[in-house]
PDB file of the backbone (N, CA, C, O) and the ligand in Angstrom, with CONECT records:
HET     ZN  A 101       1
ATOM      1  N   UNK A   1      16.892  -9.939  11.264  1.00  0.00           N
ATOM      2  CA  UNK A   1      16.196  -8.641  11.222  1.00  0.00           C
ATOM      3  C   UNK A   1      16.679  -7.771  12.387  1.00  0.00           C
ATOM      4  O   UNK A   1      16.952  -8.196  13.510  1.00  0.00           O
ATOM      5  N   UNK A   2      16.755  -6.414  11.951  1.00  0.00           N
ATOM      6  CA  UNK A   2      17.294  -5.647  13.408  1.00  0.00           C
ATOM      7  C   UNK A   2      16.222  -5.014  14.001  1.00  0.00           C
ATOM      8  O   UNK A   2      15.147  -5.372  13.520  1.00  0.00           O
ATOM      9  N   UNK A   3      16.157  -4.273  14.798  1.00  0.00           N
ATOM     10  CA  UNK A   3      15.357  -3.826  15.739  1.00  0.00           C
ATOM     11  C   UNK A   3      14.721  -2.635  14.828  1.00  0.00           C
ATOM     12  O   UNK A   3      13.514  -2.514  14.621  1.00  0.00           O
ATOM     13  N   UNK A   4      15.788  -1.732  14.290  1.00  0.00           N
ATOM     14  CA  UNK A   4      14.878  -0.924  13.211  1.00  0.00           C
ATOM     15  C   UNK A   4      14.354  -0.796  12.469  1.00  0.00           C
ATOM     16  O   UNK A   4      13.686   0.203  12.203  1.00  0.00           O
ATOM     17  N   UNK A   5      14.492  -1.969  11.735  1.00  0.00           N
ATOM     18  CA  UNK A   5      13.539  -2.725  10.612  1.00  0.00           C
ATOM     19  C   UNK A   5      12.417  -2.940  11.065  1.00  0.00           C
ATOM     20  O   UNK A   5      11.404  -2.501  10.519  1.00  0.00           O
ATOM     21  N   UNK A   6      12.401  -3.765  12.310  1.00  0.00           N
ATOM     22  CA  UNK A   6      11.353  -4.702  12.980  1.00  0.00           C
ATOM     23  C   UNK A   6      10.070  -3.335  13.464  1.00  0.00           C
ATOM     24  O   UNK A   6       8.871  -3.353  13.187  1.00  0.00           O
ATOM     25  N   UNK A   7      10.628  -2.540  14.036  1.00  0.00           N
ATOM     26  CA  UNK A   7      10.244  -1.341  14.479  1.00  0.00           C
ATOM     27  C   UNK A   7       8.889  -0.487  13.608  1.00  0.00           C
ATOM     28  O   UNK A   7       7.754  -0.077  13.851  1.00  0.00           O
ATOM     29  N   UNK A   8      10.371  -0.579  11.872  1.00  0.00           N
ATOM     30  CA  UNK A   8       9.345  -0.109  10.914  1.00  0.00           C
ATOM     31  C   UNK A   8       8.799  -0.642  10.179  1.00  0.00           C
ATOM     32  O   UNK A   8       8.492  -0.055   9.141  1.00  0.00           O
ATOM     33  N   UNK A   9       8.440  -1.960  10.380  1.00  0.00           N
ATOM     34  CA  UNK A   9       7.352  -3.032   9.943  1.00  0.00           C
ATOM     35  C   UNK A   9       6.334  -2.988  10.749  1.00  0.00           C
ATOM     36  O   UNK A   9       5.164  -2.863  10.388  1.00  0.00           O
ATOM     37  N   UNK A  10       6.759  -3.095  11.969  1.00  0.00           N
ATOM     38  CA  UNK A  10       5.251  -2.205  12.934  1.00  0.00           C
ATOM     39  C   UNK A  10       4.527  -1.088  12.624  1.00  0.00           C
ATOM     40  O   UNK A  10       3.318  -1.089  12.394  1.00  0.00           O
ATOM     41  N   UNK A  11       5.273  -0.102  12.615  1.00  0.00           N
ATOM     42  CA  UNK A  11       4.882   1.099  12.054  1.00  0.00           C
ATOM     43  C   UNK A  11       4.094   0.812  10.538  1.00  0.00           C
ATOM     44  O   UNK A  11       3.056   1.463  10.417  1.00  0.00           O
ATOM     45  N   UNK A  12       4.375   0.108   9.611  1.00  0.00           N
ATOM     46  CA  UNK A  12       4.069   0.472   8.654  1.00  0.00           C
ATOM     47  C   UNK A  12       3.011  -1.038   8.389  1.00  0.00           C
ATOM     48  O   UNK A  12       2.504  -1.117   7.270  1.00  0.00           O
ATOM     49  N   UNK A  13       2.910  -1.417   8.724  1.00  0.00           N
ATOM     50  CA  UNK A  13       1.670  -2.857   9.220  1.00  0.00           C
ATOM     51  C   UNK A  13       0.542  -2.330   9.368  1.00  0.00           C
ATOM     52  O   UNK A  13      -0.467  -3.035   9.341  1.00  0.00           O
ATOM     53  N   UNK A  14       0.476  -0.925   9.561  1.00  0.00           N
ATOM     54  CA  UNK A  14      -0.650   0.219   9.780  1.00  0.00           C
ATOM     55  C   UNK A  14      -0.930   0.541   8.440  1.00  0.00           C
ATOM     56  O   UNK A  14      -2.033   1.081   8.353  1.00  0.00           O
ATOM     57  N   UNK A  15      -0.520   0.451   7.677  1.00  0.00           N
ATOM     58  CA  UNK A  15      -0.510   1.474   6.407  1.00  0.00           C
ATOM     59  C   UNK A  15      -1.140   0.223   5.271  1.00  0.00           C
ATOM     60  O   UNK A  15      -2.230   0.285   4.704  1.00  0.00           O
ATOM     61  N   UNK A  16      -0.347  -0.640   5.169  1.00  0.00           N
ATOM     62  CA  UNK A  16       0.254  -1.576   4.026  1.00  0.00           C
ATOM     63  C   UNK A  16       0.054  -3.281   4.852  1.00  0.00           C
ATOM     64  O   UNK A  16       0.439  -3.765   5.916  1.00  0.00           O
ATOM     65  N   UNK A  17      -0.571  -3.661   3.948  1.00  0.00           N
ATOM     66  CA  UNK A  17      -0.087  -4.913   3.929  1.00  0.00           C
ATOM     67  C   UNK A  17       1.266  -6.033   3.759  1.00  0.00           C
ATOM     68  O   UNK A  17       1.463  -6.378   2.594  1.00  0.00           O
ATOM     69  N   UNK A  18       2.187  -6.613   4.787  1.00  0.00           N
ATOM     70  CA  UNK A  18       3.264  -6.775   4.621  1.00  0.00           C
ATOM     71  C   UNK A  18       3.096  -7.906   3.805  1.00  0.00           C
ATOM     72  O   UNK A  18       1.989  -8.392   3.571  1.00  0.00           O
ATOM     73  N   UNK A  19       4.268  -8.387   3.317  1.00  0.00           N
ATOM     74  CA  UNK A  19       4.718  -9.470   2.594  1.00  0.00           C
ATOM     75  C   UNK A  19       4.478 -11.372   3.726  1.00  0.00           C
ATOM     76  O   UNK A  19       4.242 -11.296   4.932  1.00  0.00           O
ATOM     77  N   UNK A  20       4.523 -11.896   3.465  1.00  0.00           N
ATOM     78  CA  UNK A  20       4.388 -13.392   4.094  1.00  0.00           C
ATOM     79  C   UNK A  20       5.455 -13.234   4.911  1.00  0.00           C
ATOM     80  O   UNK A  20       5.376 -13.502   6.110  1.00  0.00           O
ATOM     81  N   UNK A  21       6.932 -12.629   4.150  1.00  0.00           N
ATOM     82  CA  UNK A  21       8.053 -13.314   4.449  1.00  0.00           C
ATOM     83  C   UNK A  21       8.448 -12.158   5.866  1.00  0.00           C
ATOM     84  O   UNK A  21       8.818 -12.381   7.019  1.00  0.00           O
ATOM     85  N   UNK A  22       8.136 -10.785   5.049  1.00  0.00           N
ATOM     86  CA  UNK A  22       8.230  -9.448   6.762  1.00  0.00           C
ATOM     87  C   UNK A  22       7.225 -10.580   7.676  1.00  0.00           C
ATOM     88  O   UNK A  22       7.687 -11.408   8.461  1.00  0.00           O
ATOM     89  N   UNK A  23       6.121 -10.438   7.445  1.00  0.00           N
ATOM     90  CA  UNK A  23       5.409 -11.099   8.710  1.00  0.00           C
ATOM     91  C   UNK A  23       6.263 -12.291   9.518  1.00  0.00           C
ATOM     92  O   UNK A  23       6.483 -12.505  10.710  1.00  0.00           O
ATOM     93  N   UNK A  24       6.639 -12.969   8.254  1.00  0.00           N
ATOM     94  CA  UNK A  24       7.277 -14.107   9.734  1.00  0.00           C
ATOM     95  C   UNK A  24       8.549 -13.582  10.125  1.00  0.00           C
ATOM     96  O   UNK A  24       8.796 -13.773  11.316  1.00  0.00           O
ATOM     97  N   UNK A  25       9.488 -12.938   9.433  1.00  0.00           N
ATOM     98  CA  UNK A  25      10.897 -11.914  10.078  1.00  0.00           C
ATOM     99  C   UNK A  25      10.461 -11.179  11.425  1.00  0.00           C
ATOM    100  O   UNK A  25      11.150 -10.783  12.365  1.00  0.00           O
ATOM    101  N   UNK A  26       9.087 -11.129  11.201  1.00  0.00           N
ATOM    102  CA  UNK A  26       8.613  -9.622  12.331  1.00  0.00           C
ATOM    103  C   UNK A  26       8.561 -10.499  13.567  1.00  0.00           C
ATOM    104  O   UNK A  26       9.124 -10.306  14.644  1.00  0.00           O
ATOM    105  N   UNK A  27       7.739 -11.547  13.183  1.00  0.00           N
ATOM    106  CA  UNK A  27       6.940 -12.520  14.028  1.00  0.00           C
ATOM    107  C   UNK A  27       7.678 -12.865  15.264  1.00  0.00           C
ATOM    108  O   UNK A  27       7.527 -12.673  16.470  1.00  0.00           O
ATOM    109  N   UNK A  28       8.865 -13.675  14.192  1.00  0.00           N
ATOM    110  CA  UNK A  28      10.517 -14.222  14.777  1.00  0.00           C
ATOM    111  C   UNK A  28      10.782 -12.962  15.907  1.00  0.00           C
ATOM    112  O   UNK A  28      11.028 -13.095  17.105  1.00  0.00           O
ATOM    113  N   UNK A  29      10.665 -11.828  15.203  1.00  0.00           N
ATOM    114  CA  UNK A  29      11.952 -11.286  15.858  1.00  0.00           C
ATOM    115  C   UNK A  29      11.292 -10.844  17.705  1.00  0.00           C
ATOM    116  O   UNK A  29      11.845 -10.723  18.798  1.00  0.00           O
ATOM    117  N   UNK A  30       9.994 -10.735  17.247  1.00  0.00           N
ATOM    118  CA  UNK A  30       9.052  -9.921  17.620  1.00  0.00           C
ATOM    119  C   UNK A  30       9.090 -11.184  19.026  1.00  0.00           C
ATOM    120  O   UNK A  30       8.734 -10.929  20.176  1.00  0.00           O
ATOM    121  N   UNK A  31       9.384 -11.944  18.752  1.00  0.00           N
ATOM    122  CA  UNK A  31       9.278 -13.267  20.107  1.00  0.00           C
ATOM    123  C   UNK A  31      10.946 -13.394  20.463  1.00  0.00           C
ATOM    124  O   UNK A  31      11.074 -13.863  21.594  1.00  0.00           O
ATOM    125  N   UNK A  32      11.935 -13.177  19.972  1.00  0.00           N
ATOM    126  CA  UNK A  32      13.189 -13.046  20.875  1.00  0.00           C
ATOM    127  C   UNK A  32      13.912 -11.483  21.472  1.00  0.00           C
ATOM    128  O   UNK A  32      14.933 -11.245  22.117  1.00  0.00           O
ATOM    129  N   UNK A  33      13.132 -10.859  21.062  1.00  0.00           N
ATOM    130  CA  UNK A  33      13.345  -9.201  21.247  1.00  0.00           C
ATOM    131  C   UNK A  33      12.347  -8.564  22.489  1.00  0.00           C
ATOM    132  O   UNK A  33      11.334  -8.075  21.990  1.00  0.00           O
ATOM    133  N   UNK A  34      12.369  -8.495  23.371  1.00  0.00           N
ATOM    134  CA  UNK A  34      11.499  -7.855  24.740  1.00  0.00           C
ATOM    135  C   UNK A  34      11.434  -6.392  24.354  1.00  0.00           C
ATOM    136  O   UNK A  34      10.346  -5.841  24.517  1.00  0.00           O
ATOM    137  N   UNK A  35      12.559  -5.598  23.809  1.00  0.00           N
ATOM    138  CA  UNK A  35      12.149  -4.151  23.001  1.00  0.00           C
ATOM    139  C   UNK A  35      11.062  -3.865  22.035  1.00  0.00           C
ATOM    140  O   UNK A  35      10.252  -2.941  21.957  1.00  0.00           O
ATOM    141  N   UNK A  36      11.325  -5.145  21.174  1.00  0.00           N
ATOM    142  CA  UNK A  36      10.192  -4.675  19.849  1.00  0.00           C
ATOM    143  C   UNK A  36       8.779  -5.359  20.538  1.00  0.00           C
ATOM    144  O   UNK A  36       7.660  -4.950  20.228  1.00  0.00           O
ATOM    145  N   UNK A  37       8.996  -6.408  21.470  1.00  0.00           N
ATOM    146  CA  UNK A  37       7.470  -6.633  22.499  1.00  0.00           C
ATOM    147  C   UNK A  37       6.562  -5.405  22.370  1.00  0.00           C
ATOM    148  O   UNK A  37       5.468  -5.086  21.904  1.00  0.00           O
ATOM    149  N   UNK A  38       7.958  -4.710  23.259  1.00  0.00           N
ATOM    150  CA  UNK A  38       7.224  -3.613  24.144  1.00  0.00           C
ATOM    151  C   UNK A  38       6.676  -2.493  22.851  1.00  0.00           C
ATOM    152  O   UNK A  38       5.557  -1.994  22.732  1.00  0.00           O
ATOM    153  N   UNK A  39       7.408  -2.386  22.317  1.00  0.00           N
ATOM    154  CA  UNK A  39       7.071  -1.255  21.235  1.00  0.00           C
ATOM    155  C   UNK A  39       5.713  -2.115  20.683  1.00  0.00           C
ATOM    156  O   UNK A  39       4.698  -1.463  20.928  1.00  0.00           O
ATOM    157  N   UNK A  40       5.443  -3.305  20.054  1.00  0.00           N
ATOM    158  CA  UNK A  40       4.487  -3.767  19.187  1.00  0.00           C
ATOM    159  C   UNK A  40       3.239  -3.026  20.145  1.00  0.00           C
ATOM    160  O   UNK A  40       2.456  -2.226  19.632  1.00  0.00           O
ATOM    161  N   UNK A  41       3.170  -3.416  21.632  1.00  0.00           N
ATOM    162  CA  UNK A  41       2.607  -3.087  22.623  1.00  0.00           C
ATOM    163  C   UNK A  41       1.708  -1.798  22.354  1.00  0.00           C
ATOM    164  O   UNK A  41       0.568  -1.547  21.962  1.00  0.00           O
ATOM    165  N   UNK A  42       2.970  -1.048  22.825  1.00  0.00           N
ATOM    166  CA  UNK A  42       3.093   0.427  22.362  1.00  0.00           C
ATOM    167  C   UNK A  42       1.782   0.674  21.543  1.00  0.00           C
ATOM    168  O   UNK A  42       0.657   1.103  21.804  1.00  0.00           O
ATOM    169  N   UNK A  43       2.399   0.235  20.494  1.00  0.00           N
ATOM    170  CA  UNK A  43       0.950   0.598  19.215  1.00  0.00           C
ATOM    171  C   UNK A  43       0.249   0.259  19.500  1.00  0.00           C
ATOM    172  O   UNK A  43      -0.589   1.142  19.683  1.00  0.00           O
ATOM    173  N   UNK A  44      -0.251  -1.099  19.840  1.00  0.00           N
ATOM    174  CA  UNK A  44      -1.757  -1.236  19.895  1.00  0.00           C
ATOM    175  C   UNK A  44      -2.511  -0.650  20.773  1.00  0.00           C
ATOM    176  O   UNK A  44      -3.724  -0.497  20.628  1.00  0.00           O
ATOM    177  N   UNK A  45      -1.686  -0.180  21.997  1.00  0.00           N
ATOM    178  CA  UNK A  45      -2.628   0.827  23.427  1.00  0.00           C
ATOM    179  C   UNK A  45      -2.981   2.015  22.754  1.00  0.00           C
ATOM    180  O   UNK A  45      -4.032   2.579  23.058  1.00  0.00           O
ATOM    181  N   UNK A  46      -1.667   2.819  21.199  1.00  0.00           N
ATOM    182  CA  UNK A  46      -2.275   3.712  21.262  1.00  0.00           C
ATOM    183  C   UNK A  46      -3.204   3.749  20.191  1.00  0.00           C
ATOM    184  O   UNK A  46      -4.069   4.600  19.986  1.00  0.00           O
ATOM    185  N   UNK A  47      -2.895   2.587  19.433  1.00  0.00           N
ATOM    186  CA  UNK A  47      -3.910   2.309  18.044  1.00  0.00           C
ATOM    187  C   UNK A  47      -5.638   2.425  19.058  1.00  0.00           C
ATOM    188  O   UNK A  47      -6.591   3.160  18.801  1.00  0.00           O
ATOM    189  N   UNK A  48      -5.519   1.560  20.030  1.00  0.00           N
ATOM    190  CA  UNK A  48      -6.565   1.966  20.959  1.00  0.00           C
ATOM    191  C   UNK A  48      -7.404   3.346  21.710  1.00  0.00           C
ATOM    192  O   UNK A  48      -8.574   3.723  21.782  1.00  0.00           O
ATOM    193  N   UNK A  49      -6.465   3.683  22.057  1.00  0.00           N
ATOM    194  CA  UNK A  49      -6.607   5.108  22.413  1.00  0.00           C
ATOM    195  C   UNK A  49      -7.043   6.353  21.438  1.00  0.00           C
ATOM    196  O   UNK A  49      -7.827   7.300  21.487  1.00  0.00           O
ATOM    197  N   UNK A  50      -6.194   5.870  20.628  1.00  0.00           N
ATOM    198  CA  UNK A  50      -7.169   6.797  19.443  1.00  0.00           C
ATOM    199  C   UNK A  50      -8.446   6.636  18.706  1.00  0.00           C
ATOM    200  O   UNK A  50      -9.147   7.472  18.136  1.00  0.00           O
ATOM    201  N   UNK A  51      -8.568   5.431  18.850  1.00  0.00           N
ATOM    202  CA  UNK A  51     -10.390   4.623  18.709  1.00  0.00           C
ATOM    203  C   UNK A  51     -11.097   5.533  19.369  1.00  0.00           C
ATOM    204  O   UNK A  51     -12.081   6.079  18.870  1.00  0.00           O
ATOM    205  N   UNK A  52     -10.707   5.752  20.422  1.00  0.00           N
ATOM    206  CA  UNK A  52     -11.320   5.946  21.636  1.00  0.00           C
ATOM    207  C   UNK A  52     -11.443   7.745  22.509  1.00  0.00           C
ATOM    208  O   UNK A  52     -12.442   8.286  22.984  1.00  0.00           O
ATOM    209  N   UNK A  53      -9.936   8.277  22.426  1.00  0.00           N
ATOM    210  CA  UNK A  53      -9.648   9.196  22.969  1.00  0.00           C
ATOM    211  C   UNK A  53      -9.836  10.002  22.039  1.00  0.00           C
ATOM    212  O   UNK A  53      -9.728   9.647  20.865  1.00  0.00           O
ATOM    213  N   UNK A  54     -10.215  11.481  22.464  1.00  0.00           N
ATOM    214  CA  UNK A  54     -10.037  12.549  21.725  1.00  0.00           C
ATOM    215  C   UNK A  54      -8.262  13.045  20.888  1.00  0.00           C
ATOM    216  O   UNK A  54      -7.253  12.708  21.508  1.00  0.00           O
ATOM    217  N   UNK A  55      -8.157  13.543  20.010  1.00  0.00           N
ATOM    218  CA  UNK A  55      -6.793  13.958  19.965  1.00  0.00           C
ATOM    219  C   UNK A  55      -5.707  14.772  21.037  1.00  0.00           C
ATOM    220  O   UNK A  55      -4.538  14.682  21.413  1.00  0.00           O
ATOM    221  N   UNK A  56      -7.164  15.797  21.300  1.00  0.00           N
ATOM    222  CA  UNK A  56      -6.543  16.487  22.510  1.00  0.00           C
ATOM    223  C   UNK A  56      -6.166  16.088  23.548  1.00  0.00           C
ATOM    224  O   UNK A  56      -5.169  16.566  24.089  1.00  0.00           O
ATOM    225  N   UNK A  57      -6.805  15.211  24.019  1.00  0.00           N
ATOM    226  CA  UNK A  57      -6.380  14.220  25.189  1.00  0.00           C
ATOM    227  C   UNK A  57      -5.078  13.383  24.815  1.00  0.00           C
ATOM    228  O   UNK A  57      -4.066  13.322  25.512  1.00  0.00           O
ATOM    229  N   UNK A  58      -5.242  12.870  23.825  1.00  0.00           N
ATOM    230  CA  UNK A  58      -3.981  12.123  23.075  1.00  0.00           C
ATOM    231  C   UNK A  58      -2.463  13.119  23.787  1.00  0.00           C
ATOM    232  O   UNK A  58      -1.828  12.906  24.820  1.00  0.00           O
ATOM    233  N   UNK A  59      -2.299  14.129  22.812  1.00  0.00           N
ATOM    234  CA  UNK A  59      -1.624  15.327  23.447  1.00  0.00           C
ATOM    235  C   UNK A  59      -1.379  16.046  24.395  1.00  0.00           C
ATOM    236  O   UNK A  59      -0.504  16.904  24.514  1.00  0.00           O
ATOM    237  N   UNK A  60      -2.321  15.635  25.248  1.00  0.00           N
ATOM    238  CA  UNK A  60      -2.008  15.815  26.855  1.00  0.00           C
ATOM    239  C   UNK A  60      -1.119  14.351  27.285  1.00  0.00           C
ATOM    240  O   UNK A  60      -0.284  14.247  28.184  1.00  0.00           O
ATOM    241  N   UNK A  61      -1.411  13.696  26.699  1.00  0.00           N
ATOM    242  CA  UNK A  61      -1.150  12.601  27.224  1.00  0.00           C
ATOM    243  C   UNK A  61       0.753  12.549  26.789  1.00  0.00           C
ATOM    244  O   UNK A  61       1.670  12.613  27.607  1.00  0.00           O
ATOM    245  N   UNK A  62       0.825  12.473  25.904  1.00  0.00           N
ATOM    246  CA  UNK A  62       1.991  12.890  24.690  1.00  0.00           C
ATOM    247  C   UNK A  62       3.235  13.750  25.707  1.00  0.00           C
ATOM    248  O   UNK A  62       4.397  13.445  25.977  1.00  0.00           O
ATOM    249  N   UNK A  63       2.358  14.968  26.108  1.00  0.00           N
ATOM    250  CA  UNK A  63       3.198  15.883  26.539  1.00  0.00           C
ATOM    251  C   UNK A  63       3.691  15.805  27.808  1.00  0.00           C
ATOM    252  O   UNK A  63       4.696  16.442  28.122  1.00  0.00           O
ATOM    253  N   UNK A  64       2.855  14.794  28.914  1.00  0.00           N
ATOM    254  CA  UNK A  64       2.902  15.046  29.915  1.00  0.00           C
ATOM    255  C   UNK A  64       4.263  13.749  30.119  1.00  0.00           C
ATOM    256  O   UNK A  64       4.853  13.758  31.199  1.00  0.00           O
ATOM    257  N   UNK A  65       4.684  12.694  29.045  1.00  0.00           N
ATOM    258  CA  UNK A  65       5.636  11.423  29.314  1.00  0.00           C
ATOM    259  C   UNK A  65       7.086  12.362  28.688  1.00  0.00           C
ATOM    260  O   UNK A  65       7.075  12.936  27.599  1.00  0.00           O
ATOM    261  N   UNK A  66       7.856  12.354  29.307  1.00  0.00           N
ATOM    262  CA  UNK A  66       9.549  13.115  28.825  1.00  0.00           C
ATOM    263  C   UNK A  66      10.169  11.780  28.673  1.00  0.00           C
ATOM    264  O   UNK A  66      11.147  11.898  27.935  1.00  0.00           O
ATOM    265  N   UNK A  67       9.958  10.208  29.179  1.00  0.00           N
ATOM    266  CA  UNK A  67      10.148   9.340  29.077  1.00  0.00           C
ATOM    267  C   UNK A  67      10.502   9.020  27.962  1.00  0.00           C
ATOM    268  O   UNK A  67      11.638   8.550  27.913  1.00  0.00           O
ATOM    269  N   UNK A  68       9.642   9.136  26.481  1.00  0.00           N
ATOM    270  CA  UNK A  68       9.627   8.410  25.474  1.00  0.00           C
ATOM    271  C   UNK A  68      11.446   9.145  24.655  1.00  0.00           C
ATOM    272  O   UNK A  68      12.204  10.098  24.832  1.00  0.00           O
ATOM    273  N   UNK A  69      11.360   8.217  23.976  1.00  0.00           N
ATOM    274  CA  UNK A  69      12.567   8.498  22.935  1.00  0.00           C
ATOM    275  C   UNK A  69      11.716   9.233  21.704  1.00  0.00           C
ATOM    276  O   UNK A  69      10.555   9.254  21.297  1.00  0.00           O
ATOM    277  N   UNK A  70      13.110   9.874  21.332  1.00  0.00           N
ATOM    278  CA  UNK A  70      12.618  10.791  19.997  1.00  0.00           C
ATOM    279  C   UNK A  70      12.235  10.011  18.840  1.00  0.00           C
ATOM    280  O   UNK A  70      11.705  10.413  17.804  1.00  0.00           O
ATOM    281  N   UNK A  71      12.646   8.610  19.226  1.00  0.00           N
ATOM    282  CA  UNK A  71      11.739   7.967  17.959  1.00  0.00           C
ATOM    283  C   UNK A  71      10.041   7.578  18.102  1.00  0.00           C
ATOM    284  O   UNK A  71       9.193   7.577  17.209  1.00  0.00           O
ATOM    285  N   UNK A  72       9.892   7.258  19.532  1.00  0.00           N
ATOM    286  CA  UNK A  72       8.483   6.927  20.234  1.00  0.00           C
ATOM    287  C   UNK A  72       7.934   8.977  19.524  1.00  0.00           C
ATOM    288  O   UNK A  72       6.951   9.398  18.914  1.00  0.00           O
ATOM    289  N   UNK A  73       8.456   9.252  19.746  1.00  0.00           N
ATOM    290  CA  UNK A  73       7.605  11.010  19.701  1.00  0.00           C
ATOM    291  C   UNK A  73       7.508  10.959  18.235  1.00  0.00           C
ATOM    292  O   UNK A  73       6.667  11.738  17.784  1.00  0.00           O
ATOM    293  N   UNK A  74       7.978  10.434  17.592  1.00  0.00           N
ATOM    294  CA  UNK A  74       7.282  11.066  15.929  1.00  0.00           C
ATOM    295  C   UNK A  74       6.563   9.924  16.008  1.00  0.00           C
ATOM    296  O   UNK A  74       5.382  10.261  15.920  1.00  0.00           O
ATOM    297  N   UNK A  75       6.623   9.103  16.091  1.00  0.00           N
ATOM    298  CA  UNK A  75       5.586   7.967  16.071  1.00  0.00           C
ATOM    299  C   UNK A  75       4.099   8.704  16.512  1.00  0.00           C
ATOM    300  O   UNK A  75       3.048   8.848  15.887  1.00  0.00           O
ATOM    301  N   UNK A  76       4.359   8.948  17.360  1.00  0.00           N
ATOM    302  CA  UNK A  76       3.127   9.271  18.198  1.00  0.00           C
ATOM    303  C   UNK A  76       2.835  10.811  17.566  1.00  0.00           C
ATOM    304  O   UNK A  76       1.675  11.223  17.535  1.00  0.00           O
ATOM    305  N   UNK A  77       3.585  11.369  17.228  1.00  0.00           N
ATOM    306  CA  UNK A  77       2.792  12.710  16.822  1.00  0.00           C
ATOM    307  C   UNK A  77       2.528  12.248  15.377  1.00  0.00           C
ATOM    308  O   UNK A  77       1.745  13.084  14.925  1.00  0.00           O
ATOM    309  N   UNK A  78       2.778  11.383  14.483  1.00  0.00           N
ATOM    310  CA  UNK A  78       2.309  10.942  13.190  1.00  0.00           C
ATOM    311  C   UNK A  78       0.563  10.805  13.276  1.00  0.00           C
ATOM    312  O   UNK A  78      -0.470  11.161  12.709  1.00  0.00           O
ATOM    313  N   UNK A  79       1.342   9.621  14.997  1.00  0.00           N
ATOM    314  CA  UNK A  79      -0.518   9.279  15.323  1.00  0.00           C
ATOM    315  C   UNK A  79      -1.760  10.134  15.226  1.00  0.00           C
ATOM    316  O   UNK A  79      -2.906  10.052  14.785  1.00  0.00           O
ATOM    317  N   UNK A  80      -0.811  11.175  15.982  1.00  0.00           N
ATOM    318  CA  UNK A  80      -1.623  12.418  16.611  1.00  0.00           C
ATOM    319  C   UNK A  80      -2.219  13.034  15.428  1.00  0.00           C
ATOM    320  O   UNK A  80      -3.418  13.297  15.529  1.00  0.00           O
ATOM    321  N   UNK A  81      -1.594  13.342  14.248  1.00  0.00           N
ATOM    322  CA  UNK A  81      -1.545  13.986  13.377  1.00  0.00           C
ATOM    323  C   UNK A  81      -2.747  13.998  12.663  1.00  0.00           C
ATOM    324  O   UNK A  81      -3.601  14.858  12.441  1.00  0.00           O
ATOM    325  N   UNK A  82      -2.505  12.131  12.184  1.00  0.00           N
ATOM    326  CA  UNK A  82      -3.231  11.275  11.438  1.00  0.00           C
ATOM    327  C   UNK A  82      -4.581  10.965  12.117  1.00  0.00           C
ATOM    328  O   UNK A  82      -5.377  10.267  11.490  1.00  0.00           O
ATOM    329  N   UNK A  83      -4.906  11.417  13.335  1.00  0.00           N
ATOM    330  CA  UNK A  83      -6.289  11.253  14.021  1.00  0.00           C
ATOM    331  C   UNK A  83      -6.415  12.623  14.007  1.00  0.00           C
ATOM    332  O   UNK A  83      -7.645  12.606  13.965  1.00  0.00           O
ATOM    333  N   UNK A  84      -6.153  13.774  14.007  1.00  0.00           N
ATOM    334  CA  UNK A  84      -7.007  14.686  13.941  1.00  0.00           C
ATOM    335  C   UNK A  84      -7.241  14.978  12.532  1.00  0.00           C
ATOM    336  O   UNK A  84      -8.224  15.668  12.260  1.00  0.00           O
ATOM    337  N   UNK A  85      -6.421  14.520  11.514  1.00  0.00           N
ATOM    338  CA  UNK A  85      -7.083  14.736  10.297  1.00  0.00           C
ATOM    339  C   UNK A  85      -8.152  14.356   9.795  1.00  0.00           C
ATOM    340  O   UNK A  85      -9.003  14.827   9.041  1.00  0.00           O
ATOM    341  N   UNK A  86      -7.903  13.045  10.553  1.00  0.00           N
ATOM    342  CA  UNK A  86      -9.465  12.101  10.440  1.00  0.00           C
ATOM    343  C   UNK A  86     -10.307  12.515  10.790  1.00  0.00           C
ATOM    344  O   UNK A  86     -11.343  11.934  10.467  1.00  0.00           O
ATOM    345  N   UNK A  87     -10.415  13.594  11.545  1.00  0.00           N
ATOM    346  CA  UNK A  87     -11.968  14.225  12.299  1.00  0.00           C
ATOM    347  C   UNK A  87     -12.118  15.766  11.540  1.00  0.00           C
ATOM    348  O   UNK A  87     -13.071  16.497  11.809  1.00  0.00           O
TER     349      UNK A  87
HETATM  350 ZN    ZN A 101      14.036  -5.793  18.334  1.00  0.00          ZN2+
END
């Protein structure tokens, strides 16, 4: 499994129920990969944060990291998106 796959099995583990066989590909990869760690990570602080935080705050938060990669930023503005619709 590559990292972008693995990436968007995270991402989409949110949505959908994966298959037996993604779960253990993810699982695997997800324990020799310190990137997709960190990313699995990733989600759950902000799967958290949005429990929790306002959107707006979310977006302060969003705006204030230049850090992230342009793939971390649609991620996160999906998030963003998808929690203020919810309210
Ligand atoms: Zn990886």
């Amino acid at each position: 499994m590559t990292c972008k796959h693995a990436t968007l099995l995270l991402s989409e583990s949110e949505e959908r129920q994966l298959s037996s066989r993604e779960r253990w590909g993810l699982r695997f990869h997800v324990v020799i990969c310190a990137a997709c760690r960190r990313f699995k990570k990733q989600l759950q602080f902000l799967r958290l944060l949005l429990s929790q935080a306002s959107p707006k705050m979310l977006a302060a938060v969003y705006a204030s990291d230049a850090s992230l990669s342009e793939p971390r930023r649609q991620e996160i503005k999906t998030l963003l998106r998808r929690a203020a619709e919810g309210q």
